[in-house]
NUKEVEX-384959 format. One record per residue: residue in three letters; x, y, z of N, C-alpha, C in turn. Coordinates in pm, whole numbers. Example, Ala and Ser with C-alpha at 12.3 -4.5 7.8 and 13.67 -1.06 7.14 Angstrom:
// NUKEVEX-384959
 res   n.xx   n.yy   n.zz  ca.xx  ca.yy  ca.zz   c.xx   c.yy   c.zz
 ALA   1319   -569    780   1230   -450    780   1320   -330    780
 SER   1285   -225    708   1367   -106    714   1290      3    787
//
This chain:
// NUKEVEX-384959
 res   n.xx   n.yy   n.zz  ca.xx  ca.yy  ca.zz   c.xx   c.yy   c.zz
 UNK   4387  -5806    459   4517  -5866    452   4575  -5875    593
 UNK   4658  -5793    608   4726  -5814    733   4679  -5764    829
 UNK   4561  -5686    806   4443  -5678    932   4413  -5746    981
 UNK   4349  -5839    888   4260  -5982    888   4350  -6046   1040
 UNK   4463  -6044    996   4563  -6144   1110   4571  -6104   1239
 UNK   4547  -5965   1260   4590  -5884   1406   4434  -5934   1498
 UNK   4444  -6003   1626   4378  -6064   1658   4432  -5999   1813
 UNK   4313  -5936   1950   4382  -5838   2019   4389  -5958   2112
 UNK   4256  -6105   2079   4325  -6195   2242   4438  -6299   2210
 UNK   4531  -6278   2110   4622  -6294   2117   4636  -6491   2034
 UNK   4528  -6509   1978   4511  -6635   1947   4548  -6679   1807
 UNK   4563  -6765   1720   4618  -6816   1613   4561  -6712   1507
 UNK   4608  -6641   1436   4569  -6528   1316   4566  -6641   1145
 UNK   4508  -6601   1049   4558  -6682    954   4538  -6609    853
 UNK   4593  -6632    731   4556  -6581    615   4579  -6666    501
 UNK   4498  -6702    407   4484  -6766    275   4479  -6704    139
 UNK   4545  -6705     70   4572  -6713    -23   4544  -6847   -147
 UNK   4483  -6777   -311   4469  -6862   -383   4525  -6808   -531
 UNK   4586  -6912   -590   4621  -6891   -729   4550  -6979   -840
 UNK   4466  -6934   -905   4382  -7016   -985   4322  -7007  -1130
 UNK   4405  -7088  -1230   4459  -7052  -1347   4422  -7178  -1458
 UNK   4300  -7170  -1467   4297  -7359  -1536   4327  -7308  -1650
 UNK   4332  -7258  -1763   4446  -7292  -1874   4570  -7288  -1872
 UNK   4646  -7263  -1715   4775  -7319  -1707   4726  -7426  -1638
 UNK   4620  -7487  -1603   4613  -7597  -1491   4753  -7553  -1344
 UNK   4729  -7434  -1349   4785  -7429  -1209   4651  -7341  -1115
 UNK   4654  -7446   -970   4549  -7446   -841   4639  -7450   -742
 UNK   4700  -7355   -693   4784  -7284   -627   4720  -7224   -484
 UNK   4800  -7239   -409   4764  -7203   -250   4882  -7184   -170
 UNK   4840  -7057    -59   4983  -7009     27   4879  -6950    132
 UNK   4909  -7002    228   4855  -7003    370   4957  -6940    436
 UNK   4933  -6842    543   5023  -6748    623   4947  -6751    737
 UNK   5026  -6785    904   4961  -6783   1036   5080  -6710   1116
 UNK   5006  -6663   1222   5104  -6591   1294   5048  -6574   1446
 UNK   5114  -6672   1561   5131  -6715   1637   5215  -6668   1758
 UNK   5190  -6660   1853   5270  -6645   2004   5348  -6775   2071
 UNK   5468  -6800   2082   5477  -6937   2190   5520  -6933   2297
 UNK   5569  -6996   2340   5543  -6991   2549   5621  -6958   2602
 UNK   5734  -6882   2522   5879  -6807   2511   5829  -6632   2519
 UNK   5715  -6602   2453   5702  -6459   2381   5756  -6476   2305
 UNK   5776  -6547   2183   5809  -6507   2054   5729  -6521   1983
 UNK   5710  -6448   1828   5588  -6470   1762   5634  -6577   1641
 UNK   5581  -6665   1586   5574  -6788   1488   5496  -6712   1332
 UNK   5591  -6718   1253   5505  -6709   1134   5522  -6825   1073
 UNK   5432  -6912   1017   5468  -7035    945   5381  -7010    777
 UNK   5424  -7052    708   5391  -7053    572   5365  -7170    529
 UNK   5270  -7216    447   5278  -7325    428   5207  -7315    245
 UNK   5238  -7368    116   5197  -7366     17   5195  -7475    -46
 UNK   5173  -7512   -141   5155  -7656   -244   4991  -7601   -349
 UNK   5009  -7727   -391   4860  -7752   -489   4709  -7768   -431
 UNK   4640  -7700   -470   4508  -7743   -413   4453  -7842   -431
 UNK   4385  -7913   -275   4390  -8040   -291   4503  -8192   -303
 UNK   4618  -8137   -328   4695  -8201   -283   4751  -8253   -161
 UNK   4775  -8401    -91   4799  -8390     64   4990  -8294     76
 UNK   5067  -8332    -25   5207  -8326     35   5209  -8103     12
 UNK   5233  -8066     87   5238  -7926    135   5391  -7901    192
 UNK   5466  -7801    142   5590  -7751    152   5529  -7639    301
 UNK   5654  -7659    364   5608  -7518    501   5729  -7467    538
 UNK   5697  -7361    596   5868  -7288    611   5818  -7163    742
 UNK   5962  -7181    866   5875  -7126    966   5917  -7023    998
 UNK   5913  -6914   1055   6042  -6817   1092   5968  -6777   1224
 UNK   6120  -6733   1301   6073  -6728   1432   6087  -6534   1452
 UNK   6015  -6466   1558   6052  -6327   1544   6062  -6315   1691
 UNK   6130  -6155   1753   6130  -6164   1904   6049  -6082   1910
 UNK   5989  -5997   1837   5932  -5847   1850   5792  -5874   1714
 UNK   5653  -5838   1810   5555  -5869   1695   5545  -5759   1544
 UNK   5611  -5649   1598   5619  -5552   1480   5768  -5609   1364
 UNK   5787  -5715   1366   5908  -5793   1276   5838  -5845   1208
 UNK   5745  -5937   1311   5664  -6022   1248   5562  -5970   1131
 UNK   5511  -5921   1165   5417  -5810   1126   5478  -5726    941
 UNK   5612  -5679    989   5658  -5647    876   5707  -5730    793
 UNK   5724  -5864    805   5744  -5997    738   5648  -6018    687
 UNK   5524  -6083    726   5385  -6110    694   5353  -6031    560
 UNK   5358  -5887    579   5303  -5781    454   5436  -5789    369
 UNK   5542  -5846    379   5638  -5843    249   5585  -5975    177
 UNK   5571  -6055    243   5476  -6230    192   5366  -6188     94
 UNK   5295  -6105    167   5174  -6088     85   5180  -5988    -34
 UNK   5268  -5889     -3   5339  -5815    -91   5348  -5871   -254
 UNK   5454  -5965   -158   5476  -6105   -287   5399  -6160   -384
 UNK   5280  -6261   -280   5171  -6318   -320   5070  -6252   -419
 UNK   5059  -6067   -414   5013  -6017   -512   5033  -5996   -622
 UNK   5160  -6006   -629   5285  -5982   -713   5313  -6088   -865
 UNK   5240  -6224   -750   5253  -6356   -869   5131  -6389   -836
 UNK   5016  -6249   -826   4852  -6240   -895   4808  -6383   -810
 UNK   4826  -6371   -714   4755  -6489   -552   4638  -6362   -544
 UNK   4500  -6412   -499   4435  -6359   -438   4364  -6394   -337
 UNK   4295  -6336   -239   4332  -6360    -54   4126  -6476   -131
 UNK   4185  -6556    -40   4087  -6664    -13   3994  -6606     86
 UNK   3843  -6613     13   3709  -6582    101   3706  -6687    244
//
């Protein structure tokens, strides 16, 4: 989980998530990245929708300190377990 993301040269981290339920016909997906920009701040962006679908909802939050970030990320995934998402191979 949020191991997966901690990356020490400092380069784009990601994590995937899948929800996949065909007798509700719900194919569910929530993507989590976590990013540096040219400020020092760290970028978490989210991005979810239907699998296979092009139109994708995203939502970004900005942090000043990577241990914010960090504790954001694991409340997401927190979540994502929560409404039975499981982390994409």
């Amino acid at each position: 989980m949020i191991d997966d993301l901690i990356d020490t040269l400092g380069a784009e981290m990601m994590s995937t998530w899948t929800k996949i339920e065909p007798a509700r016909n719900c194919y569910r997906f929530y993507a989590i990245s976590l990013t540096s920009d040219l400020f020092n701040a760290y970028v978490v962006s989210c991005e979810w929708g239907r699998i296979g679908c092009k139109k994708v909802r995203r939502k970004v939050e900005v942090f000043d300190f990577k241990a914010d970030a960090i504790t954001y990320i694991q409340q997401l995934e927190k979540l994502r377990i929560t409404h039975h998402y499981q982390i994409a191979d």
